[in-house]
C-alpha positions in Angstrom: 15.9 -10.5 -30.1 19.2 -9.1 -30.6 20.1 -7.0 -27.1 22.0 -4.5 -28.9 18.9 -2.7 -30.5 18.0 -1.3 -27.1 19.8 2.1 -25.4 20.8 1.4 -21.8 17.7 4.0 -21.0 14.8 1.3 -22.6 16.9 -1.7 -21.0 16.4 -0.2 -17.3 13.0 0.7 -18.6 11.9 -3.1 -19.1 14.0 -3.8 -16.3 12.0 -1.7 -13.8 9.0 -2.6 -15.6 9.3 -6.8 -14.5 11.3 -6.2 -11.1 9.7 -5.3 -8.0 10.8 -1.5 -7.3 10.3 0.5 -4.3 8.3 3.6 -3.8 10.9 5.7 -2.2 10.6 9.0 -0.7 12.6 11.0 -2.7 9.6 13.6 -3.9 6.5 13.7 -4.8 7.2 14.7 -8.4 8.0 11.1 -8.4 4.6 9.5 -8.4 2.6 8.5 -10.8 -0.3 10.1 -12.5 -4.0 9.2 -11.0 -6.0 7.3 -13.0 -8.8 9.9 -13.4 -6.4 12.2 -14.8 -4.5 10.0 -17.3 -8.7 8.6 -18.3 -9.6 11.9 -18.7 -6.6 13.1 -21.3 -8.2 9.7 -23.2 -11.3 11.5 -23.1 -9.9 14.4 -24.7 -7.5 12.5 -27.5 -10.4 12.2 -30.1 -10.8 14.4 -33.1 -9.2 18.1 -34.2 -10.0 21.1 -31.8 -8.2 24.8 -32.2 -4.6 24.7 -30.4 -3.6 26.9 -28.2 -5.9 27.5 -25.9 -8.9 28.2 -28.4 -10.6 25.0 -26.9 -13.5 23.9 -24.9 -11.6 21.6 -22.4 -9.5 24.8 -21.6 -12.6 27.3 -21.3 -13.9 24.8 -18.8 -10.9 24.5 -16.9 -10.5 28.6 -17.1 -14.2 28.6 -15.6 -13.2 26.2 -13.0 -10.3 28.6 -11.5 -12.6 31.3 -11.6 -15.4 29.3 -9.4 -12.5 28.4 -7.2 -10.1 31.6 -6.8 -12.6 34.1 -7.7 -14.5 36.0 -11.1 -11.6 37.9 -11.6 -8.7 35.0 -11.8 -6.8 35.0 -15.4 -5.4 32.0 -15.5 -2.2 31.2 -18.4 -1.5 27.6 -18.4 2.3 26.4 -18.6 4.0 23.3 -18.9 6.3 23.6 -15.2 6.6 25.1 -12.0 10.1 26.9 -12.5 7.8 28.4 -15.6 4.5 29.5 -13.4 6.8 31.4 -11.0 9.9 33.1 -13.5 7.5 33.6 -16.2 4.5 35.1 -13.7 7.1 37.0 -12.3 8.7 38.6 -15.1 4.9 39.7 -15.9 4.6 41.9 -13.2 8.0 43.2 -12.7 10.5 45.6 -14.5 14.5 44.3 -14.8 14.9 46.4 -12.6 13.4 45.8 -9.4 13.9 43.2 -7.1 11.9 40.3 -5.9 12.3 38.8 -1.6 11.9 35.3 -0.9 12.9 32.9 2.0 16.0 31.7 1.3 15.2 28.2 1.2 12.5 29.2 -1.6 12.7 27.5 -4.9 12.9 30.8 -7.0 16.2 31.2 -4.9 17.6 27.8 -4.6 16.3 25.5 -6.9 15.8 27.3 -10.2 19.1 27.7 -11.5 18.9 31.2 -11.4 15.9 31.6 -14.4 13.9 34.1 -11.8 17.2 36.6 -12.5 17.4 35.5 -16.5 13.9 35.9 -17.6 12.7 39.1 -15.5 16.0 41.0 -15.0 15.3 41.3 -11.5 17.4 40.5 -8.6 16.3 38.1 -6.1 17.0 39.1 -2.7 16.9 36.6 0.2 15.5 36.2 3.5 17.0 33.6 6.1 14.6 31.5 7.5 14.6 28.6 10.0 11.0 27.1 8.5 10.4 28.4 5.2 8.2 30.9 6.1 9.0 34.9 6.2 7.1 38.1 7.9 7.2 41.8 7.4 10.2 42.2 9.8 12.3 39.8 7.9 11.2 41.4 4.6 11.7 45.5 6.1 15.5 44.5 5.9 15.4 44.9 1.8 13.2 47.7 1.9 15.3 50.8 1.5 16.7 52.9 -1.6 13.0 53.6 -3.0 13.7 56.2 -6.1 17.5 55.7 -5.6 18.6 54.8 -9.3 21.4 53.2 -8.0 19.8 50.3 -6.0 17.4 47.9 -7.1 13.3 48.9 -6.3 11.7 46.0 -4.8 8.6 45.4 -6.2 7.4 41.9 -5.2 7.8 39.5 -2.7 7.4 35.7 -3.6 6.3 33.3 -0.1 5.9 29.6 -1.0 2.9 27.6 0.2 2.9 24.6 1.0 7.1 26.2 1.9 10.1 24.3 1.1 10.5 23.0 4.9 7.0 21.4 4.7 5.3 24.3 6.9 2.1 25.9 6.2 1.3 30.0 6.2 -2.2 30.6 7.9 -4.9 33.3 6.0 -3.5 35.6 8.5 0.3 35.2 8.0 -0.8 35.5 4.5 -2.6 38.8 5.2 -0.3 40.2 7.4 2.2 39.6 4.3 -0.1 41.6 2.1 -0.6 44.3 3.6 2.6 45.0 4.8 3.9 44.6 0.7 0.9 46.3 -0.7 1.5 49.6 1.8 5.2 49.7 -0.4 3.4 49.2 -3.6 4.7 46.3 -3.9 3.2 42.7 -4.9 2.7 39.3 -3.5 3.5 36.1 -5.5 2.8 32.6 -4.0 4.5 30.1 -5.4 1.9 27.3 -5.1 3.3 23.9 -6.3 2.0 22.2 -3.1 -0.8 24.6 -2.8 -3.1 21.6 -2.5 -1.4 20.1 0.8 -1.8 23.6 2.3 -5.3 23.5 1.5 -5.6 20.0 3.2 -3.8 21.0 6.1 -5.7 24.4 6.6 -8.8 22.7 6.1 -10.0 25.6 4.1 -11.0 26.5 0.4 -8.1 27.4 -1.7 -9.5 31.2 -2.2 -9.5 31.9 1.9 -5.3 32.0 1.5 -5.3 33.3 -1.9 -7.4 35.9 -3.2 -9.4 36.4 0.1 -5.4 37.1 1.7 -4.9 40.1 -1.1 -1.9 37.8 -2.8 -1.3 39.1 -6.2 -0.2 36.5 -8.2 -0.1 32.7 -7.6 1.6 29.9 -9.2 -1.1 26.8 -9.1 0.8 23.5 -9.2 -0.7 20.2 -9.7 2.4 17.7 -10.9 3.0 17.2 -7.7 -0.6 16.4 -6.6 -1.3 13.6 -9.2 -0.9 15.0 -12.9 1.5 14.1 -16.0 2.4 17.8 -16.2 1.3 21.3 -16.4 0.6 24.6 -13.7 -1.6 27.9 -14.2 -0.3 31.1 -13.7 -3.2 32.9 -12.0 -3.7 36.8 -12.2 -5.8 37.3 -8.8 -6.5 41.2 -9.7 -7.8 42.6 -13.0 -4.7 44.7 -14.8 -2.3 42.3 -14.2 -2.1 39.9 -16.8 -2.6 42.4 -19.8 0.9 41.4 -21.5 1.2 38.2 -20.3 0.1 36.5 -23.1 3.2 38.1 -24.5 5.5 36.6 -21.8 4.0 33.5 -22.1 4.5 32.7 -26.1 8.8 34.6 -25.5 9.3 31.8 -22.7 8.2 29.0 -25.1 5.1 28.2 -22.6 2.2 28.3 -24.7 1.1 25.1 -25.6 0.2 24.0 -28.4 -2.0 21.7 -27.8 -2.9 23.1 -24.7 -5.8 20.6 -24.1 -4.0 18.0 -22.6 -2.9 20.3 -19.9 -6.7 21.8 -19.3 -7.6 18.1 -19.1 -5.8 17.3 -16.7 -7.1 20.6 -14.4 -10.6 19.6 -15.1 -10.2 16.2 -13.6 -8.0 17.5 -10.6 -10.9 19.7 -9.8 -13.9 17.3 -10.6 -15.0 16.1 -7.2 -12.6 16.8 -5.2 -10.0 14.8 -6.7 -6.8 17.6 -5.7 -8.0 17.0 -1.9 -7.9 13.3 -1.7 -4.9 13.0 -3.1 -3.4 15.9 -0.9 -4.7 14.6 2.2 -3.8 11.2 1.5 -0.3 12.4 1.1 -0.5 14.9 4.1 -1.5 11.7 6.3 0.8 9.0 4.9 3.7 11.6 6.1 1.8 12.1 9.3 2.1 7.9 9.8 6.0 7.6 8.7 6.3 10.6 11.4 5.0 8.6 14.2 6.6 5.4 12.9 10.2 6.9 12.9 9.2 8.6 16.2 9.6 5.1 17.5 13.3 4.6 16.7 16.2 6.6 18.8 18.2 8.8 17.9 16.4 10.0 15.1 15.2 13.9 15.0 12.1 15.3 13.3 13.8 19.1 12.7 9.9 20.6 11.6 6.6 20.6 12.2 4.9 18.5 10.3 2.1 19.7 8.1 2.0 18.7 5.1 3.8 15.7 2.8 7.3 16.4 4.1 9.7 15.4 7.1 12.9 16.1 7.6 15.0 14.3 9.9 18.7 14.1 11.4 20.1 10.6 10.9 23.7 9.3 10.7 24.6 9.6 7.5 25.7 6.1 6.6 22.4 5.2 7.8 21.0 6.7 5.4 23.4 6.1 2.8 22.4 2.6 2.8 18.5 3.2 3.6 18.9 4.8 0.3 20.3 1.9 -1.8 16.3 0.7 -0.6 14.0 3.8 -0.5 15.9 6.8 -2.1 15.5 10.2 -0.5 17.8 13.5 -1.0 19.9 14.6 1.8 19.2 18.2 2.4 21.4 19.7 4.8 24.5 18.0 4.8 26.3 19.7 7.9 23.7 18.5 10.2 23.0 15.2 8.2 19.2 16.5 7.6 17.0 14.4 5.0 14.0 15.3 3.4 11.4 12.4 3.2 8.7 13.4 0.8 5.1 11.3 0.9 2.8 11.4 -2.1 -1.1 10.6 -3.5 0.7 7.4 -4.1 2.4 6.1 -1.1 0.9 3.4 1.2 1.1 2.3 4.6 3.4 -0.9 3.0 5.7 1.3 1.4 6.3 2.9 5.3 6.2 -0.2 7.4 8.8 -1.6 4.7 10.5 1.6 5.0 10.6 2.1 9.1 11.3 -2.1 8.8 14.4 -1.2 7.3 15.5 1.7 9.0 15.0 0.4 12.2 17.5 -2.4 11.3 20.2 -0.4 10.1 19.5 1.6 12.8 20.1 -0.4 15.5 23.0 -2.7 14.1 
């Protein structure tokens, strides 16, 4: 067959397909999709049913949030993360107030600024030295209130699992609460890992959520095993009256929104989100304790989730990466992020640590 028919893009697609690539540790977003959830968008793909949402599979899924957050949860379902937070956001703000996050938060750092484009508001960071915030670090926004010529806050947006890989108790979360709710203000949780937290915590996903007074939460689950999709979740009635509105004007309402209640139905159905989650939460525990074992290498957090980040000389890990790719993520201290997933086995580590361990000690 004439080469020349294929784009470079299907030729290192059959290339990776026959050749024996790595798992690296580069993010979870990387792995695959778990075999209950890509059986049970099968089970879905027969027949016509109403787009849109109109649909059995996403009634059931609704239900399911509601069993699991609480009677009161309106759940929107959208296609990304960066979608669950700006557009969830944008519902429940006015252009112009503004939102505080950590500054390592994605909304912040790794959004490209949509937070700011879609709801108007300006996003006002909070340094942090492990992803997680408090009301003192927040109290240094709050000031101006009925001053036209400042910003109002009106939110605050904490990240759980956070960006550093650390977890937020019930009672941080609380503490968080109350301390936003006594401005009038609301609390957003951006939960793409929220099911690592829950692994971690040990706990059910409403004792951090609607039993901590947050607001609004983004519910992620591409990271946790699914093809796509995340639920915006409305935790108190009132909230989510014009989001429908939002929703369709950022181009997030599905059409065919069944593939993405699917998926949520299977995530829930026996536990599936918490194997998966603990699995990854322990496989980043082991390739902890196996780097622990090399010199010179520093673990910079606690780990409690499906990340580590380490200090290592940077052409160590330049060439580590030719192997097992990984994102640097502070480059003036040569920190790397190390991401573990539903996916990753104890092979993928030994070979990993293997490797490392050579370079390492050339």
């Amino acid at each position: 067959m004439d080469k020349g028919i294929f784009t470079f893009d299907v030729l290192k697609t059959i290339r990776d397909v026959f050749m024996d690539v790595k798992r690296g540790f580069a993010s979870d977003n990387n792995s695959g999709i778990h075999p209950d959830i890509l059986a049970e968008i099968q089970k879905v793909n027969t027949g016509h049913t109403i787009g849109y949402g109109d649909d059995r599979f996403t009634e059931e899924a609704e239900e399911l949030f509601r069993i699991i957050l609480g009677n009161e949860t309106e759940v929107f379902f959208v296609f990304t993360g960066t979608a669950a937070n700006v557009l969830g956001l944008t519902g429940v703000t006015q252009s112009w107030n503004s939102i505080i996050t950590a500054n390592t938060a994605h909304i912040e750092q790794d959004e490209c600024g949509a937070a700011e484009k879609y709801s108007g508001c300006k996003v006002l960071p909070v340094d942090t030295q492990n992803g997680k915030i408090n009301s003192a670090m927040i109290s240094k926004h709050l000031y101006g209130f009925d001053f036209e010529h400042h910003s109002q806050p009106g939110a605050v947006s904490i990240t759980q699992v956070t960006e550093m890989g650390t977890v937020y108790t019930p009672k941080e979360i609380k503490e968080i609460a109350d301390f936003v709710h006594s401005y009038d203000m609301l609390l957003h949780m951006d939960g793409a890992r929220l099911a690592n937290a829950a692994a971690f915590l040990d706990i059910p996903f409403r004792s951090f959520t609607t039993d901590a007074d947050v607001d609004l939460l983004s519910f992620g689950g591409t990271k946790n095993g699914m093809m796509y999709g995340e639920a915006v979740c409305f935790l108190k009635p009132g909230l989510s009256d014009n989001f429908k509105y939002v929703r369709k004007q950022g181009m997030q309402l599905a059409s065919k929104m069944r593939y993405i209640s699917a998926q949520f139905i299977a995530y829930f159905r026996n536990d599936l989100w918490l194997k998966n989650a603990r699995h990854a939460n322990n496989m980043a525990i082991k390739l902890a304790e196996e780097i622990s074992k090399i010199d010179n290498i520093t673990i910079t957090q606690q780990i409690e989730s499906n990340g580590l980040f380490v200090i290592l000389p940077q052409h160590v890990a330049e060439e580590i990466r030719q192997s097992y790719f990984f994102y640097p993520w502070n480059e003036d201290i040569s920190e790397y992020r190390l991401m573990t997933s539903w996916d990753t086995t104890e092979s993928d580590i030994k070979g990993f640590v293997r490797l490392l361990s050579s370079v390492m000690n050339r």
